[in-house]
MITISE-984217 format. One record per residue (C-alpha): residue number from 1; residue in one letter; x, y, z. Coordinates in Angstrom, 2 decimals, m for minus. Each point is the difference from the previous one (the first is absolute). Last residue first. Layout:
# MITISE-984217
ATOM   num   residu        xx        yy        zz
ATOM   NUM        a         X         Y         Z
...
***
This chain:
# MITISE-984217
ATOM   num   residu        xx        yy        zz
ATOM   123        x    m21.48     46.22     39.96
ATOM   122        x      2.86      1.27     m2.35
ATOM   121        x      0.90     m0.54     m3.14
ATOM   120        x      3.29     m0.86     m2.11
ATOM   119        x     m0.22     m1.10     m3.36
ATOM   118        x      1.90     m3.06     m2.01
ATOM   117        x      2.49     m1.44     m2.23
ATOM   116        x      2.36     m2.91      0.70
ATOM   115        x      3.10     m1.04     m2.41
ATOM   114        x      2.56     m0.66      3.01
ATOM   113        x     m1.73     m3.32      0.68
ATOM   112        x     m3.27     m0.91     m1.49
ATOM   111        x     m2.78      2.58     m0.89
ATOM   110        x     m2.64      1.55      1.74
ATOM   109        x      0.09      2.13      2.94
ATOM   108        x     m2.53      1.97      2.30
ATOM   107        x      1.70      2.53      1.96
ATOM   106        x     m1.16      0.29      3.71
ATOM   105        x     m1.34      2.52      2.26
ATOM   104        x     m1.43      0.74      3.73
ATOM   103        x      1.39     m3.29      1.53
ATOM   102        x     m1.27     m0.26      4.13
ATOM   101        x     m0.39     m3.42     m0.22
ATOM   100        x      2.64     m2.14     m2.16
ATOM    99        x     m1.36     m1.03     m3.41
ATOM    98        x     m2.00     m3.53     m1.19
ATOM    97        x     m0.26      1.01     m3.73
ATOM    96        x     m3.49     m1.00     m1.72
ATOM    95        x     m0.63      1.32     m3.90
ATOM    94        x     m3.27      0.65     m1.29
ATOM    93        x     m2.21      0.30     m2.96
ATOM    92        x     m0.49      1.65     m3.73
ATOM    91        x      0.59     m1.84     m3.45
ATOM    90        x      0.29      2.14     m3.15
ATOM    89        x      0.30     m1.87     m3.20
ATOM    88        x      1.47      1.61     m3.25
ATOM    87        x      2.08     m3.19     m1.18
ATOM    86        x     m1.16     m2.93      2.23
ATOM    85        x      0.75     m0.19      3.60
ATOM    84        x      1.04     m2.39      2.21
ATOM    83        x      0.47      1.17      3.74
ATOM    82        x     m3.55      0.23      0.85
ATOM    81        x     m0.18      1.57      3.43
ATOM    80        x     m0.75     m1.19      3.60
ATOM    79        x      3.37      0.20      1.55
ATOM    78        x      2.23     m1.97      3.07
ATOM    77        x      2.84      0.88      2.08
ATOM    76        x      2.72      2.25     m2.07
ATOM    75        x      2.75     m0.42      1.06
ATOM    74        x      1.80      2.86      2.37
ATOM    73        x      3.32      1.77     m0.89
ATOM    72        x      0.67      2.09      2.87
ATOM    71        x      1.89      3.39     m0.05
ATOM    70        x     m2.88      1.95      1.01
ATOM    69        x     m2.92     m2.07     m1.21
ATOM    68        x      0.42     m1.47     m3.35
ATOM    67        x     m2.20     m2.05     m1.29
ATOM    66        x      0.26     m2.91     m2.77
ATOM    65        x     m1.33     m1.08     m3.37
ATOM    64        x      1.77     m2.43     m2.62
ATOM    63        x     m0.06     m3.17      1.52
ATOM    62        x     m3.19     m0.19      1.59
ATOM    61        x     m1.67      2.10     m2.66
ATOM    60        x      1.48     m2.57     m3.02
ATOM    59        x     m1.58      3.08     m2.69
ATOM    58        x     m1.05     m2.06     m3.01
ATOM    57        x     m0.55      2.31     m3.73
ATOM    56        x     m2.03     m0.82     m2.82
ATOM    55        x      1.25      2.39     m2.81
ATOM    54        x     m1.75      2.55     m1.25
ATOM    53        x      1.53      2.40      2.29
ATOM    52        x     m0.94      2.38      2.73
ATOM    51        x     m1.02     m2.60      2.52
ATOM    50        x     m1.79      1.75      2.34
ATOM    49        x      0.37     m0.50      3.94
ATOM    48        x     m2.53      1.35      2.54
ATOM    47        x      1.29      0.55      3.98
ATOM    46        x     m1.87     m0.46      3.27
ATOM    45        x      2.78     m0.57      2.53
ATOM    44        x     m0.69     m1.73      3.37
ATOM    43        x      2.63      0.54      2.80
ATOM    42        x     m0.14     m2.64      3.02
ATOM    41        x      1.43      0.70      3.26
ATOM    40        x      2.70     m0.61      1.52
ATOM    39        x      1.56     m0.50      3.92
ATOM    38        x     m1.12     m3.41      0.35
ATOM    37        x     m0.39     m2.05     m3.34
ATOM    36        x     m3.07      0.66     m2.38
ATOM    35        x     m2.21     m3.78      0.71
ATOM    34        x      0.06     m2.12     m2.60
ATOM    33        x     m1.27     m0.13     m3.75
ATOM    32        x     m0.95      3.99     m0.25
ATOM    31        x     m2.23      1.53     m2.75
ATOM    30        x     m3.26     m0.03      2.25
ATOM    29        x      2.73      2.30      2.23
ATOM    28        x      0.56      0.53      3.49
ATOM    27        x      2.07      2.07      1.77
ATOM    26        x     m1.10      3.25     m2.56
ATOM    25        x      1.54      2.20     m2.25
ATOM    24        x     m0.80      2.43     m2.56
ATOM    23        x      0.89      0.85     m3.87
ATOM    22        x     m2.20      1.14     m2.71
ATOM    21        x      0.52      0.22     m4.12
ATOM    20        x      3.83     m0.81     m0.93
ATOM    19        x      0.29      0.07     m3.57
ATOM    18        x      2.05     m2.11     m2.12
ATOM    17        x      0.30      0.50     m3.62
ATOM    16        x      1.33     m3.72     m1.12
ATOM    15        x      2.02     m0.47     m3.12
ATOM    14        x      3.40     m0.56      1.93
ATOM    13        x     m1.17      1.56      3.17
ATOM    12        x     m0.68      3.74     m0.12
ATOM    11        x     m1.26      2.50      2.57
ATOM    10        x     m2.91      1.25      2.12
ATOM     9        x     m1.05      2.08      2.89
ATOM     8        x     m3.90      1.12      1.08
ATOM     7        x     m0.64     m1.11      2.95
ATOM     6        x     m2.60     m0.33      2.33
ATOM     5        x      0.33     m0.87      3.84
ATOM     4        x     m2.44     m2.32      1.12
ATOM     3        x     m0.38      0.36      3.80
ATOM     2        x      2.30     m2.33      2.50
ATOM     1        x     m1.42     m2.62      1.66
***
């Protein structure tokens, strides 16, 4: 286990202000539905999203949020945050990416195909 590493980066989604709170890793996760694979390790990402509209607004998080590590695209694994918010709502939880061992940073991407957006950290 890895110790929390805070952060303090953001950016914009669509109408979401995204901003990326803590970051460690760890080989096992409560997040995690099977075992991480040999040679990773799991990254957990403590971020907040606020819908800056009025609008309601649905983030798809499996479809619309990745990793990269180097230059590997990685999916994201699981989350625990609400992904439907109403106009003005602020929703804060985590996102679990299976990375290779030994990673020190990543970028954090949202979008879908060319049109991503995202921060890089490190860990």
């Amino acid at each position: 286990m890895s110790e929390k590493r805070m952060l303090k980066k953001h950016f914009n989604y669509k109408v979401l202000d995204v901003r990326l709170k803590s970051v460690e890793t760890e080989k096992q996760a409560l997040l995690a539905l099977n075992p991480v694979p040999e040679g990773k390790t799991y990254l957990i990402l403590e971020l907040s999203m606020k819908n800056t509209s009025k609008l309601q607004f649905i983030i798809f998080l499996q479809e619309e949020t990745s990793l990269q590590v180097g230059k590997e695209i990685i999916p994201l694994e699981n989350y625990k945050i609400e992904n439907n918010l109403d106009g003005g709502q602020e929703s804060t939880g985590l996102l679990l990416f299976a990375i290779p061992e030994g990673a020190k940073s990543a970028k954090i991407l949202f979008g879908k195909f060319d049109n991503k957006v995202g921060v890089s950290f490190k860990f």
